[in-house]
Predicted model as a PDB file, atoms N, CA, C, CB and O in Angstrom, pLDDT in the B-factor column:
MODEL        1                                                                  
ATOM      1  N   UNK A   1      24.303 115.315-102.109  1.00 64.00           N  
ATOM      2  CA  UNK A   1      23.504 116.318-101.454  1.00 64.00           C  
ATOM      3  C   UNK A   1      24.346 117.131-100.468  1.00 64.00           C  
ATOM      4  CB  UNK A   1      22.329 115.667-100.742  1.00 64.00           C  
ATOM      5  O   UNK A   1      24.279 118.359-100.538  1.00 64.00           O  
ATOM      6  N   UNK A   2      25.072 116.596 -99.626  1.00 79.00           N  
ATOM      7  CA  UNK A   2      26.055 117.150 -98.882  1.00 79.00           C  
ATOM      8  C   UNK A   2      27.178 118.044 -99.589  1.00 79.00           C  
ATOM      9  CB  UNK A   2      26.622 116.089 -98.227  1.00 79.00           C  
ATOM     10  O   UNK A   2      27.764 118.966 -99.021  1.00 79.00           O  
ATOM     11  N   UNK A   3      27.364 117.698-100.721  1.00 81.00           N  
ATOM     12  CA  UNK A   3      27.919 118.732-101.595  1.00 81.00           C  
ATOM     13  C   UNK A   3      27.322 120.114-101.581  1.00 81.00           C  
ATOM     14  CB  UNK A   3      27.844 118.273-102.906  1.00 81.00           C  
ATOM     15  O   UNK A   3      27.582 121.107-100.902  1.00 81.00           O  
ATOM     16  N   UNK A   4      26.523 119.900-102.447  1.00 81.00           N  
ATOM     17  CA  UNK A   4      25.547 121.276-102.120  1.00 81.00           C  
ATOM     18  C   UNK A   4      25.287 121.922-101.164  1.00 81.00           C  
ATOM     19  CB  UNK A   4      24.490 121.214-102.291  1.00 81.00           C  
ATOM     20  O   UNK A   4      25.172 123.094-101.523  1.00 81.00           O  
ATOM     21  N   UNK A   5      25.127 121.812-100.123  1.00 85.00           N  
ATOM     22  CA  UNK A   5      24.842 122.416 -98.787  1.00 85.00           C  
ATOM     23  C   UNK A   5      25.865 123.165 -98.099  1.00 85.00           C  
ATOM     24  CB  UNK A   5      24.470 121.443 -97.915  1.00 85.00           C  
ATOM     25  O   UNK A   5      25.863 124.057 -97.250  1.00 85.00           O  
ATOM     26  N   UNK A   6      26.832 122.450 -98.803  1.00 87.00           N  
ATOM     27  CA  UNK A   6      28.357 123.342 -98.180  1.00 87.00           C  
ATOM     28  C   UNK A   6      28.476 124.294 -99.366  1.00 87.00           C  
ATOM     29  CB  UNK A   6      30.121 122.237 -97.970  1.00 87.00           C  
ATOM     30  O   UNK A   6      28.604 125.481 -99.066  1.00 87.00           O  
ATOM     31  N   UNK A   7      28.449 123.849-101.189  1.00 88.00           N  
ATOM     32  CA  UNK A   7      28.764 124.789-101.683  1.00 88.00           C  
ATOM     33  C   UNK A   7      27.841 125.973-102.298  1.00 88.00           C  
ATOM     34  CB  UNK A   7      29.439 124.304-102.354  1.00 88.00           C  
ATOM     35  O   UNK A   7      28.321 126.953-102.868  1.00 88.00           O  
ATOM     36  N   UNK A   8      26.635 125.782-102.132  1.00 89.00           N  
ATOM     37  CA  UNK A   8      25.791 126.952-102.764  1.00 89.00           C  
ATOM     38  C   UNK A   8      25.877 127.908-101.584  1.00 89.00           C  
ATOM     39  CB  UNK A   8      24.108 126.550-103.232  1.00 89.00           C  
ATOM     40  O   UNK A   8      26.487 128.914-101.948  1.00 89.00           O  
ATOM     41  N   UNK A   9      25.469 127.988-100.205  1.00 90.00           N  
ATOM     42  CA  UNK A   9      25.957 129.157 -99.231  1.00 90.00           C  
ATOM     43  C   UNK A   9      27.290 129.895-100.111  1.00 90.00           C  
ATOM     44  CB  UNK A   9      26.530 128.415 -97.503  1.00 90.00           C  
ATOM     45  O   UNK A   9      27.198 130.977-100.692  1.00 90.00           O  
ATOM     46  N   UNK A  10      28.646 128.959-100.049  1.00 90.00           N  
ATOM     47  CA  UNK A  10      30.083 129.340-100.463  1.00 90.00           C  
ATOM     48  C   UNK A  10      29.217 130.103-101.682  1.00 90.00           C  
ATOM     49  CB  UNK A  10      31.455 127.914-100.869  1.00 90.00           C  
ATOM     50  O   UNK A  10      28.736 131.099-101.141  1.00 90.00           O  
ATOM     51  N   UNK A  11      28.905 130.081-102.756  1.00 89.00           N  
ATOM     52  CA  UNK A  11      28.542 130.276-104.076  1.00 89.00           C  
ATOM     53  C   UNK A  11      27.733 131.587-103.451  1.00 89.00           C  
ATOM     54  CB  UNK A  11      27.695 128.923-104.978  1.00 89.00           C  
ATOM     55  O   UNK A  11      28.029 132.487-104.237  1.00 89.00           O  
ATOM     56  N   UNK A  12      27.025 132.042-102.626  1.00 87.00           N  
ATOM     57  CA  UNK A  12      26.084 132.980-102.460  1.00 87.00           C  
ATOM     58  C   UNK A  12      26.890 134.030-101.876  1.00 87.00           C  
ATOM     59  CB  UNK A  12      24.894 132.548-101.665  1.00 87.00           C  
ATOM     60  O   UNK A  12      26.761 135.172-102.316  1.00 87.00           O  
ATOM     61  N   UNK A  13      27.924 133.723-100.688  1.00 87.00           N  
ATOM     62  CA  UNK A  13      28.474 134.512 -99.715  1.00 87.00           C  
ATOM     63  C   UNK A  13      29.623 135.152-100.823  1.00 87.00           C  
ATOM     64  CB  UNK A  13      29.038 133.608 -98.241  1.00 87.00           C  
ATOM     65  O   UNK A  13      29.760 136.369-100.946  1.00 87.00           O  
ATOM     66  N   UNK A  14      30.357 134.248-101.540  1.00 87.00           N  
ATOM     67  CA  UNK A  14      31.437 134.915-102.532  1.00 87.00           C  
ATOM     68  C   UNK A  14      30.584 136.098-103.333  1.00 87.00           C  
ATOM     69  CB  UNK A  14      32.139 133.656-103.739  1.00 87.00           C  
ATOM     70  O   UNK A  14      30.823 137.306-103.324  1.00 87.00           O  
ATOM     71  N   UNK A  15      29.684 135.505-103.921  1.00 85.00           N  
ATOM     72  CA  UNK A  15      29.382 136.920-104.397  1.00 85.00           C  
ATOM     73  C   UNK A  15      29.202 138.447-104.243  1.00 85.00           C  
ATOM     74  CB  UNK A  15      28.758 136.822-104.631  1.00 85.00           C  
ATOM     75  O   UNK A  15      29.413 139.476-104.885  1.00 85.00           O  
ATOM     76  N   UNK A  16      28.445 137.849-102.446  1.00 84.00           N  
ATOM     77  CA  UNK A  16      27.938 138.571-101.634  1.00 84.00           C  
ATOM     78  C   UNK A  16      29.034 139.782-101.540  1.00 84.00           C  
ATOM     79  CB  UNK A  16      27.591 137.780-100.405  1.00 84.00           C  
ATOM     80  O   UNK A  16      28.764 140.973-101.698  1.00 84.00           O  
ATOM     81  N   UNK A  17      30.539 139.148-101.202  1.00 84.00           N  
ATOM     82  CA  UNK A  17      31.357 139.712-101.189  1.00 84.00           C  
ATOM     83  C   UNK A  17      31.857 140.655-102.234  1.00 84.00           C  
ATOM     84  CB  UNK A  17      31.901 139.020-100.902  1.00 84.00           C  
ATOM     85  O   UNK A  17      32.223 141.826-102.131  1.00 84.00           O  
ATOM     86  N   UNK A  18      31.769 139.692-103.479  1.00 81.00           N  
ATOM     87  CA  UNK A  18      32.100 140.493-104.470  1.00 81.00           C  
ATOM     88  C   UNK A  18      31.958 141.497-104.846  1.00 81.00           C  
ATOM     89  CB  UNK A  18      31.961 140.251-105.089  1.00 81.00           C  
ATOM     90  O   UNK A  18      32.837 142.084-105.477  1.00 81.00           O  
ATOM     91  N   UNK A  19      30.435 142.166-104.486  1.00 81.00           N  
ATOM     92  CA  UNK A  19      29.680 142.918-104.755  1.00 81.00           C  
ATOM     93  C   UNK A  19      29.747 143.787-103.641  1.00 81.00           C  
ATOM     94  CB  UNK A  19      28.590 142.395-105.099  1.00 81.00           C  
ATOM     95  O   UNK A  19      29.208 144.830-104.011  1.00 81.00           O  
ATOM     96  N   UNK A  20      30.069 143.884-102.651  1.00 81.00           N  
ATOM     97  CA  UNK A  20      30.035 144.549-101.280  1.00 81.00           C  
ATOM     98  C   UNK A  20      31.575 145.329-101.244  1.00 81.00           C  
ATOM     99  CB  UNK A  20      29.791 143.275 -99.909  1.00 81.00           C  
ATOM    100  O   UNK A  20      31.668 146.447-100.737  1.00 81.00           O  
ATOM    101  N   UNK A  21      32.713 144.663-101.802  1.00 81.00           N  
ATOM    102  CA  UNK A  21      33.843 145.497-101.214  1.00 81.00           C  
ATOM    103  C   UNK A  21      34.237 146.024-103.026  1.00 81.00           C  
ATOM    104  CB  UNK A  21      35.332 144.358-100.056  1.00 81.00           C  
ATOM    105  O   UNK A  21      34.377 145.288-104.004  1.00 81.00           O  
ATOM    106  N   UNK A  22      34.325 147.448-102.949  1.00 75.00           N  
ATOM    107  CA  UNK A  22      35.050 148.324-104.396  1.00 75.00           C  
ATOM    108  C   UNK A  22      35.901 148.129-104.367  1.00 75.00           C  
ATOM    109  CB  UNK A  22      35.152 149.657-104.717  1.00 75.00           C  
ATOM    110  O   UNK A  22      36.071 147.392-103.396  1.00 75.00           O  
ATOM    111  N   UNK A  23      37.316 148.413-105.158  1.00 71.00           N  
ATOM    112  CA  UNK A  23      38.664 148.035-105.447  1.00 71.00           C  
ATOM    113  C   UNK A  23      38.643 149.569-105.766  1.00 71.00           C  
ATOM    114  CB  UNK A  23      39.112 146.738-106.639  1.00 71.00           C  
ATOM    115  O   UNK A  23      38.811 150.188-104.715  1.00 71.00           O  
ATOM    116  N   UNK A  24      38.509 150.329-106.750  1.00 75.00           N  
ATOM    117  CA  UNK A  24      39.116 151.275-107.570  1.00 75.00           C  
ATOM    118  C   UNK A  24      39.174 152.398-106.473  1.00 75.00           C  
ATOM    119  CB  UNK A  24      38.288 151.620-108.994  1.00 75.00           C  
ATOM    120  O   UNK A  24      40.209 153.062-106.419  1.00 75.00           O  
ATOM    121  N   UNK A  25      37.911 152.735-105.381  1.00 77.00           N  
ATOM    122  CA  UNK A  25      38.179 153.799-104.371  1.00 77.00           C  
ATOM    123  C   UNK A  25      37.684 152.449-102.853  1.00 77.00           C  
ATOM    124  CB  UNK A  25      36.862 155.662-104.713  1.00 77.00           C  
ATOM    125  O   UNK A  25      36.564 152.121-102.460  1.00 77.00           O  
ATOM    126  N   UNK A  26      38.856 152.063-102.451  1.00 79.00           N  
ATOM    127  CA  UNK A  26      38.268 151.021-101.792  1.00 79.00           C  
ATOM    128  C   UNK A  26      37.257 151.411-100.356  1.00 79.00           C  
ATOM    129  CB  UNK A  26      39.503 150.115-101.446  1.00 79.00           C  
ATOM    130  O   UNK A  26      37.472 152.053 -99.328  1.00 79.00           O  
ATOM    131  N   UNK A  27      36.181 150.726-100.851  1.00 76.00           N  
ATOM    132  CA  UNK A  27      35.447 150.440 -99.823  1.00 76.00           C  
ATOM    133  C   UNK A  27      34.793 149.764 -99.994  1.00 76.00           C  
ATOM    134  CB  UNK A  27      34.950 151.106 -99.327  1.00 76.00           C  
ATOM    135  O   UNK A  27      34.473 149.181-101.030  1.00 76.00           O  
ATOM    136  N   UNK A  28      34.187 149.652 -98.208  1.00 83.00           N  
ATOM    137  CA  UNK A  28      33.679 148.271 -97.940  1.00 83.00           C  
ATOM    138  C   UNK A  28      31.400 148.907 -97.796  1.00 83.00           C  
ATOM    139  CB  UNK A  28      34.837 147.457 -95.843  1.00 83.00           C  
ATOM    140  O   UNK A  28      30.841 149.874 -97.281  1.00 83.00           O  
ATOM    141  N   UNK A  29      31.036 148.008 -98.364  1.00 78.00           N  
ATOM    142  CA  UNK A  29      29.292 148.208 -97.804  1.00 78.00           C  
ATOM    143  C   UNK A  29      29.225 146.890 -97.605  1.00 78.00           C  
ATOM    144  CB  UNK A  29      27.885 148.853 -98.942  1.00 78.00           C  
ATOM    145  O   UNK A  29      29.438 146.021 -98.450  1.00 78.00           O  
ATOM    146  N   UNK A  30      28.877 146.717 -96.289  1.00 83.00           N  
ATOM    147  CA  UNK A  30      28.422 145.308 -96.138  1.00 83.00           C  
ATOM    148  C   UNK A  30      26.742 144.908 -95.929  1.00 83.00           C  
ATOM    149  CB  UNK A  30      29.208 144.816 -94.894  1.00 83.00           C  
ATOM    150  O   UNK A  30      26.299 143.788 -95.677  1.00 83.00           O  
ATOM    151  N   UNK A  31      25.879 146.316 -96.133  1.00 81.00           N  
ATOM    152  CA  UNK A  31      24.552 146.407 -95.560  1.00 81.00           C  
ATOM    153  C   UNK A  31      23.827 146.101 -97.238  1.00 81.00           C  
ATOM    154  CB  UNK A  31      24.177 148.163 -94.602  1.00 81.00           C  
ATOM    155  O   UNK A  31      23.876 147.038 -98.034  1.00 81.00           O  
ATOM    156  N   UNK A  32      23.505 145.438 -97.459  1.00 77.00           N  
ATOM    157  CA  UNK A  32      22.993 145.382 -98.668  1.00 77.00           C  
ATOM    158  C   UNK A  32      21.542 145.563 -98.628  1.00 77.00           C  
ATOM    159  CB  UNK A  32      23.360 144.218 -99.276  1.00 77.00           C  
ATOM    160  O   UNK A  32      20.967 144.871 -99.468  1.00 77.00           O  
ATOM    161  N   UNK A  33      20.725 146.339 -97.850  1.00 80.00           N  
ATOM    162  CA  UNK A  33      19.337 146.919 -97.995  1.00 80.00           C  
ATOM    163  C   UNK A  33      19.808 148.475 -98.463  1.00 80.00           C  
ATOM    164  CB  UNK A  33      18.321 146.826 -96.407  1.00 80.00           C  
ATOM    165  O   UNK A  33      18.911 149.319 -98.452  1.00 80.00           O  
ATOM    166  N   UNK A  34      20.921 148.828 -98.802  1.00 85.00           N  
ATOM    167  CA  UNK A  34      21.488 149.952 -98.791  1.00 85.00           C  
ATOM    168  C   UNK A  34      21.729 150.300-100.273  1.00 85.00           C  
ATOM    169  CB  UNK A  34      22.651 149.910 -97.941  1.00 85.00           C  
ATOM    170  O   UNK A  34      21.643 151.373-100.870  1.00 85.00           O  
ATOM    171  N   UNK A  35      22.072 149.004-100.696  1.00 80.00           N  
ATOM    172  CA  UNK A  35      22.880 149.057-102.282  1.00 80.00           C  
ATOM    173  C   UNK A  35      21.640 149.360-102.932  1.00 80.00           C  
ATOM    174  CB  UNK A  35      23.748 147.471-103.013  1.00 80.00           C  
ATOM    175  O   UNK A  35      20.520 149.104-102.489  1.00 80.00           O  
ATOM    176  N   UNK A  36      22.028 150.147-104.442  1.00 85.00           N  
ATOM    177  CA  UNK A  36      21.432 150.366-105.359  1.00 85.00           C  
ATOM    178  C   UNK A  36      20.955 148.757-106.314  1.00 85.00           C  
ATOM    179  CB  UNK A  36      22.333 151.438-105.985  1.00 85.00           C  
ATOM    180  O   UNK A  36      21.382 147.607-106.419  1.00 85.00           O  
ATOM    181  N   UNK A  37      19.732 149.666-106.896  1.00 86.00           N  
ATOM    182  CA  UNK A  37      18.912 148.108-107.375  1.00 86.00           C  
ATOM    183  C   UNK A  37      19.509 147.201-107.980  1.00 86.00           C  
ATOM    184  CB  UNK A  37      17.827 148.169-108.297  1.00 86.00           C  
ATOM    185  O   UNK A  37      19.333 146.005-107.751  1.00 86.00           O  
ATOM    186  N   UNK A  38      20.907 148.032-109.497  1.00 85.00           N  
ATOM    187  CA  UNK A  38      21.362 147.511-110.419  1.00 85.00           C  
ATOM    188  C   UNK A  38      22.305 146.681-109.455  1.00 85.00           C  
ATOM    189  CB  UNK A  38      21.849 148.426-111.530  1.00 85.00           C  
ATOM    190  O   UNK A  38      22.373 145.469-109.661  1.00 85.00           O  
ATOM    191  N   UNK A  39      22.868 147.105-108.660  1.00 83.00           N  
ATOM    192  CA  UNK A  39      24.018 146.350-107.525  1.00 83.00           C  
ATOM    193  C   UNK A  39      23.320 144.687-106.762  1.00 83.00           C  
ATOM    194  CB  UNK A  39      24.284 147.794-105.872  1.00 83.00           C  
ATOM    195  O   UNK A  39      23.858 143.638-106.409  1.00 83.00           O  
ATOM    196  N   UNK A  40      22.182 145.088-106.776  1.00 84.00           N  
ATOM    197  CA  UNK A  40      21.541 144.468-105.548  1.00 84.00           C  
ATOM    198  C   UNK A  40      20.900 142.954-106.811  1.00 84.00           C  
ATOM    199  CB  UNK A  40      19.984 145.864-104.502  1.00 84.00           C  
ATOM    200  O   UNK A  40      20.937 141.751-106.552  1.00 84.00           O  
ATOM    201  N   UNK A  41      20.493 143.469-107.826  1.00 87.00           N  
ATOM    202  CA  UNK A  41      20.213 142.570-109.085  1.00 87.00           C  
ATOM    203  C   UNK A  41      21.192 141.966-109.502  1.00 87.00           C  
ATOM    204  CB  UNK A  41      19.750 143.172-110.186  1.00 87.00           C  
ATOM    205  O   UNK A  41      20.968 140.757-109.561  1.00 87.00           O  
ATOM    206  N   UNK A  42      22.457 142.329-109.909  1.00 85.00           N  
ATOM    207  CA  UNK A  42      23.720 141.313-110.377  1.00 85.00           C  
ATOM    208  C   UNK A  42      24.033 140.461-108.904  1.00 85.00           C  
ATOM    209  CB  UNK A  42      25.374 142.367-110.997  1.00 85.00           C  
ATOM    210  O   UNK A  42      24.573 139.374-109.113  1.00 85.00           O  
ATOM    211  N   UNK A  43      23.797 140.760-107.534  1.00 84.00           N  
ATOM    212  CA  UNK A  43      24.443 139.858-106.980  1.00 84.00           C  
ATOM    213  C   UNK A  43      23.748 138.620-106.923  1.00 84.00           C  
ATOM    214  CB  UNK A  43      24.816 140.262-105.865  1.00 84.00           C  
ATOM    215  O   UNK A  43      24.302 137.525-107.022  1.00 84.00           O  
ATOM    216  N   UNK A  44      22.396 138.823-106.744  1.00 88.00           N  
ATOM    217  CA  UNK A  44      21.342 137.826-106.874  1.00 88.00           C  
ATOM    218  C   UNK A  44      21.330 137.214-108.081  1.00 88.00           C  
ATOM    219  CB  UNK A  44      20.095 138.331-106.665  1.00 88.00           C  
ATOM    220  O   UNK A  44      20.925 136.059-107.954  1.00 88.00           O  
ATOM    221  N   UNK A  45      21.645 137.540-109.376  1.00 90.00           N  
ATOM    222  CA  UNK A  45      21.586 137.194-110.465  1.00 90.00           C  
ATOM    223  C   UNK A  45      23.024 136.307-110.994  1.00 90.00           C  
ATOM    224  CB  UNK A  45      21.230 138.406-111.117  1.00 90.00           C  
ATOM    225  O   UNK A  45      22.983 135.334-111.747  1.00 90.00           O  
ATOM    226  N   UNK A  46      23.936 136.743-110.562  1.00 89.00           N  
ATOM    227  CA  UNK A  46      25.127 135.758-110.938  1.00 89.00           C  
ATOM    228  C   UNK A  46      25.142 134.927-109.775  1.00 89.00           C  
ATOM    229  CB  UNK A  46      26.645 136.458-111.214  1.00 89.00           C  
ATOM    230  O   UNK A  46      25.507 133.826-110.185  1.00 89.00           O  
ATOM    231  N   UNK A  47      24.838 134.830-107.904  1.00 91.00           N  
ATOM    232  CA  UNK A  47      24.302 133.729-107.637  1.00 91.00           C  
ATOM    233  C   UNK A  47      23.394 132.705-108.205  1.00 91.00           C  
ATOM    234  CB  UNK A  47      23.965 133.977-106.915  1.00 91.00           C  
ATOM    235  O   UNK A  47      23.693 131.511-108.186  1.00 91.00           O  
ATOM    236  N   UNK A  48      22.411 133.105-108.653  1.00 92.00           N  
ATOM    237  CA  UNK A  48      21.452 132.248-109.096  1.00 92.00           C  
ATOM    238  C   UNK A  48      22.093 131.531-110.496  1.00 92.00           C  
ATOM    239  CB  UNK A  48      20.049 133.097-109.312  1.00 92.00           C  
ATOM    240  O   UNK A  48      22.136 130.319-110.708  1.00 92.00           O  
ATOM    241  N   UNK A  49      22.449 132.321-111.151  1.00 94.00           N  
ATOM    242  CA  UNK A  49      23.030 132.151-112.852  1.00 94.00           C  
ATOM    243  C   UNK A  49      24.173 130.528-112.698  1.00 94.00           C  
ATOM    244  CB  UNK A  49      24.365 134.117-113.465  1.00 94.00           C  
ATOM    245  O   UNK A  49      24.161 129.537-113.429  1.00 94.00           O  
ATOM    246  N   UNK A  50      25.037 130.809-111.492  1.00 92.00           N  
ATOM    247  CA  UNK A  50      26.654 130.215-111.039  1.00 92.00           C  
ATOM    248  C   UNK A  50      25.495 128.934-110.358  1.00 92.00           C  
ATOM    249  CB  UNK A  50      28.096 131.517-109.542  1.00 92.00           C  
ATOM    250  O   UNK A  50      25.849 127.853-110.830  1.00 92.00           O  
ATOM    251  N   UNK A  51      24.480 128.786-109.586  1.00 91.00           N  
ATOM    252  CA  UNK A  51      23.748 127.760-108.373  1.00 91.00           C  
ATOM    253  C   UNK A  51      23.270 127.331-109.851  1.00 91.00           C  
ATOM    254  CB  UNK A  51      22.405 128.378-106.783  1.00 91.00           C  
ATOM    255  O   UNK A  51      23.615 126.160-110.007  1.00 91.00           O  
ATOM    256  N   UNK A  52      22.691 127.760-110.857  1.00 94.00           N  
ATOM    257  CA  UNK A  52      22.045 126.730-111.605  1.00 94.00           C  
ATOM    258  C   UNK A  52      22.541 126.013-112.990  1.00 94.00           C  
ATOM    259  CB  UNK A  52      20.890 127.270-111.849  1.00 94.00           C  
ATOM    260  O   UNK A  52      22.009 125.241-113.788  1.00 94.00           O  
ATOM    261  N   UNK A  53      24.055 126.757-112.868  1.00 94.00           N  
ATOM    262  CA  UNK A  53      24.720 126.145-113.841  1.00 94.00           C  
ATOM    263  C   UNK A  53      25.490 124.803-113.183  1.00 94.00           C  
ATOM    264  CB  UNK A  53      25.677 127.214-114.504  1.00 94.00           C  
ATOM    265  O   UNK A  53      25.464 123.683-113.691  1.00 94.00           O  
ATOM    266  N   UNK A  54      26.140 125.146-112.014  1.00 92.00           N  
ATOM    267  CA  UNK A  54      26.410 123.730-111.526  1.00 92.00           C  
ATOM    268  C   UNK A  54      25.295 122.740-110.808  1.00 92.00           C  
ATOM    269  CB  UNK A  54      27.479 123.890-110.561  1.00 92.00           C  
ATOM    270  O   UNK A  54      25.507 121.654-110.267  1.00 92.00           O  
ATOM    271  N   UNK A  55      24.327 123.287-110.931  1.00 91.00           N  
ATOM    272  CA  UNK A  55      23.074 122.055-110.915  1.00 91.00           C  
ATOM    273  C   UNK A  55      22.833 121.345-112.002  1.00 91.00           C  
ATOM    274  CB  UNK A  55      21.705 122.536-110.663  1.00 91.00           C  
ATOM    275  O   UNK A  55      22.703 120.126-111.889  1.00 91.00           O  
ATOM    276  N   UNK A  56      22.709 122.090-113.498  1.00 93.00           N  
ATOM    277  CA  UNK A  56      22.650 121.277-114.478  1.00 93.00           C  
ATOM    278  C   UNK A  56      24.205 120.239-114.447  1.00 93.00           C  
ATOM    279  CB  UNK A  56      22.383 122.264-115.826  1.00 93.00           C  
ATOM    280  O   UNK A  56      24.077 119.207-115.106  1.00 93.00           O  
ATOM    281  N   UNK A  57      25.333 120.384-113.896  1.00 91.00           N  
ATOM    282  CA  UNK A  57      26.416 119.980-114.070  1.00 91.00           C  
ATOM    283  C   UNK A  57      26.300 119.113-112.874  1.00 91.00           C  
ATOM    284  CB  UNK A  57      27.463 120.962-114.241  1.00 91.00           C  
ATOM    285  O   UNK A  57      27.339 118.646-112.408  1.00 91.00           O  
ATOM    286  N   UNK A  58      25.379 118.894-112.427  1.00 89.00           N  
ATOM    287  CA  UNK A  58      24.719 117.436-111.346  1.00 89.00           C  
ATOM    288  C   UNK A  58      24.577 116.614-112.339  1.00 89.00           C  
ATOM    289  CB  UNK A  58      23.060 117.523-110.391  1.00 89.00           C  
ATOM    290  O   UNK A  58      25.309 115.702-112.724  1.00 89.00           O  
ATOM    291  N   UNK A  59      23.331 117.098-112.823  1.00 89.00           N  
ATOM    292  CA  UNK A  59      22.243 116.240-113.542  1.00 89.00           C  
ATOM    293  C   UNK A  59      22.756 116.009-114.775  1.00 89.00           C  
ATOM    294  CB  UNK A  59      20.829 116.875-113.686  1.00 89.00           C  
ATOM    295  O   UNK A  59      21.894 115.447-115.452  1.00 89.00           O  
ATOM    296  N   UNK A  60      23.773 116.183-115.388  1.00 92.00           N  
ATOM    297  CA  UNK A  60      24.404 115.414-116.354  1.00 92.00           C  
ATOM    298  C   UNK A  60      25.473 114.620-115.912  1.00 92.00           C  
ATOM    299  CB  UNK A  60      24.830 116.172-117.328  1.00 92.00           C  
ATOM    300  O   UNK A  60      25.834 113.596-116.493  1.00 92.00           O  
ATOM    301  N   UNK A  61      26.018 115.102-114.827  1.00 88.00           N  
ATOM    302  CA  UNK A  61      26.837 113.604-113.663  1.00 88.00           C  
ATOM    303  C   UNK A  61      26.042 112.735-113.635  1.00 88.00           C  
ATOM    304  CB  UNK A  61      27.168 113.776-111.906  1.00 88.00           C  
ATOM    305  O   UNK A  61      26.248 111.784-114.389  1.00 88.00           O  
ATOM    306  N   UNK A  62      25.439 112.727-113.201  1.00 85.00           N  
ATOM    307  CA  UNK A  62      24.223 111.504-112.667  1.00 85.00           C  
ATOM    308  C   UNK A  62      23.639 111.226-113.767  1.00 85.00           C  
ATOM    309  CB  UNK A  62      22.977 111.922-111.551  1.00 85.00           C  
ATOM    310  O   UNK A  62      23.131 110.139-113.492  1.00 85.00           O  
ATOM    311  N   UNK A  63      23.352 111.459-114.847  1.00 87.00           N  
ATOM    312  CA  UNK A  63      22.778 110.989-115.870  1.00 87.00           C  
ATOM    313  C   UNK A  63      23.759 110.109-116.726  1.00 87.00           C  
ATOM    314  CB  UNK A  63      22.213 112.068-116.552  1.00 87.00           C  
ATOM    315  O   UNK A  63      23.488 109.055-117.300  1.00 87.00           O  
ATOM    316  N   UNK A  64      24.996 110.797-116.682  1.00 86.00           N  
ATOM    317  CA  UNK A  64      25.923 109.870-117.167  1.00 86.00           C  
ATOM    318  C   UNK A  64      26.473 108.850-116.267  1.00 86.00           C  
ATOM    319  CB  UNK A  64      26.928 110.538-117.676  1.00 86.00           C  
ATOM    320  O   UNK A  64      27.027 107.852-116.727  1.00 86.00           O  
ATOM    321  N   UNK A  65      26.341 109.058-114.946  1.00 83.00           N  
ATOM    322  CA  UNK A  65      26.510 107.604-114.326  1.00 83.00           C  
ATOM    323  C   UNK A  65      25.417 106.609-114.224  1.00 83.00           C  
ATOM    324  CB  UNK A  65      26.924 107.721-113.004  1.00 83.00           C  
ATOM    325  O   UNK A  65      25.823 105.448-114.174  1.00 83.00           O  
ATOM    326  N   UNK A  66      24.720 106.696-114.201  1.00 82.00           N  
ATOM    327  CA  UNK A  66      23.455 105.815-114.283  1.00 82.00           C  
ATOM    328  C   UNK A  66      22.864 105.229-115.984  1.00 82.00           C  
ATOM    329  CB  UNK A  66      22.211 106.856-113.539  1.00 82.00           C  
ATOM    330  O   UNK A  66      22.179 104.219-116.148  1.00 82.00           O  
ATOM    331  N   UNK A  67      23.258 105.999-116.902  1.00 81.00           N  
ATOM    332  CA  UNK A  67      23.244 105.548-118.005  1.00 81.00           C  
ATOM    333  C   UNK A  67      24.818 104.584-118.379  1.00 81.00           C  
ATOM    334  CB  UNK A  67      22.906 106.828-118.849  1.00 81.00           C  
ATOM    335  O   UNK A  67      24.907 103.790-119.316  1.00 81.00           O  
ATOM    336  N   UNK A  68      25.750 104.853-117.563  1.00 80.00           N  
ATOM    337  CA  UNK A  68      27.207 103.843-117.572  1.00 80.00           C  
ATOM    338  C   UNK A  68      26.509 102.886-116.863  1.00 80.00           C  
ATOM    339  CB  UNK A  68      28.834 104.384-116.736  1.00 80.00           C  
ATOM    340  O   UNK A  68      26.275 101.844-117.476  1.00 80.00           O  
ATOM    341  N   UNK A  69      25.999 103.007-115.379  1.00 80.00           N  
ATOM    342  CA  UNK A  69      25.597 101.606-114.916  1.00 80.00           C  
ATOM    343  C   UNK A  69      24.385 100.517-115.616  1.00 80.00           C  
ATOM    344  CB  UNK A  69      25.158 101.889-113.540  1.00 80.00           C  
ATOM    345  O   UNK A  69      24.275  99.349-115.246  1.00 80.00           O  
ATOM    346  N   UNK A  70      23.498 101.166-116.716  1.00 79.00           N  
ATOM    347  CA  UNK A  70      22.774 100.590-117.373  1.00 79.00           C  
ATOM    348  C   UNK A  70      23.240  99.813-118.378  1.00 79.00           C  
ATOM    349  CB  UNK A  70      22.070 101.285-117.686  1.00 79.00           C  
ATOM    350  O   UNK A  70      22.680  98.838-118.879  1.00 79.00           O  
ATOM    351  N   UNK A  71      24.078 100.191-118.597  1.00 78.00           N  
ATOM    352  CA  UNK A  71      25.075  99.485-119.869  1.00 78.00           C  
ATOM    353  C   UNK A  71      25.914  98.752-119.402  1.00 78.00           C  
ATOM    354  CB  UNK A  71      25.924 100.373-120.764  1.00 78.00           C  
ATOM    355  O   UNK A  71      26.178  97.801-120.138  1.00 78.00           O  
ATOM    356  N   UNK A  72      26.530  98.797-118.343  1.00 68.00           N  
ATOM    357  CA  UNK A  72      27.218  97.506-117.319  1.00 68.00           C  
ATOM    358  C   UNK A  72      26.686  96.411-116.782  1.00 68.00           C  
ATOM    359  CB  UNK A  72      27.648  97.898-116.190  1.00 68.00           C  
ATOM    360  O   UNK A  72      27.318  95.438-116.370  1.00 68.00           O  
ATOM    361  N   UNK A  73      24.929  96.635-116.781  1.00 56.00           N  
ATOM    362  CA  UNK A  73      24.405  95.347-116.216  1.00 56.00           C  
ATOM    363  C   UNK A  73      23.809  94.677-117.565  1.00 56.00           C  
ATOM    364  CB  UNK A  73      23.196  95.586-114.923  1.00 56.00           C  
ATOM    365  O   UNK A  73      23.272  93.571-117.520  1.00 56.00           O  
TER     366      UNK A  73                                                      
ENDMDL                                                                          
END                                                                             
């Protein structure tokens, strides 16, 4: 659980970033009530997409450890 708590923020804020600073004419928007919808939808959307792919990649940890410890006792 302590895993998570440190890395889904990390997982939200990277994006956050991602999406906030341009490369090709660089600049920075850091106000994101500002960004356009399509902008404002991929950041929320590859957060969420990235938070629930390594959740399923919990729950098959733990499924495979607890199905190893069932077979050990």
């Amino acid at each position: 659980m302590n895993e998570r708590m440190i890395l889904y923020p990390f997982i939200i804020v990277f994006f956050y970033l991602f999406r906030a600073i341009d490369f090709s004419p660089f600049e920075t928007n850091f106000d994101f009530t500002s960004w356009e919808n399509a902008k404002l939808l991929k950041w929320l959307g590859l957060s969420t997409l990235v938070i629930i792919v390594r959740e399923i990649q919990f729950w098959t940890k733990r499924k495979k450890i607890a199905k190893k410890d069932l077979e050990g006792d």
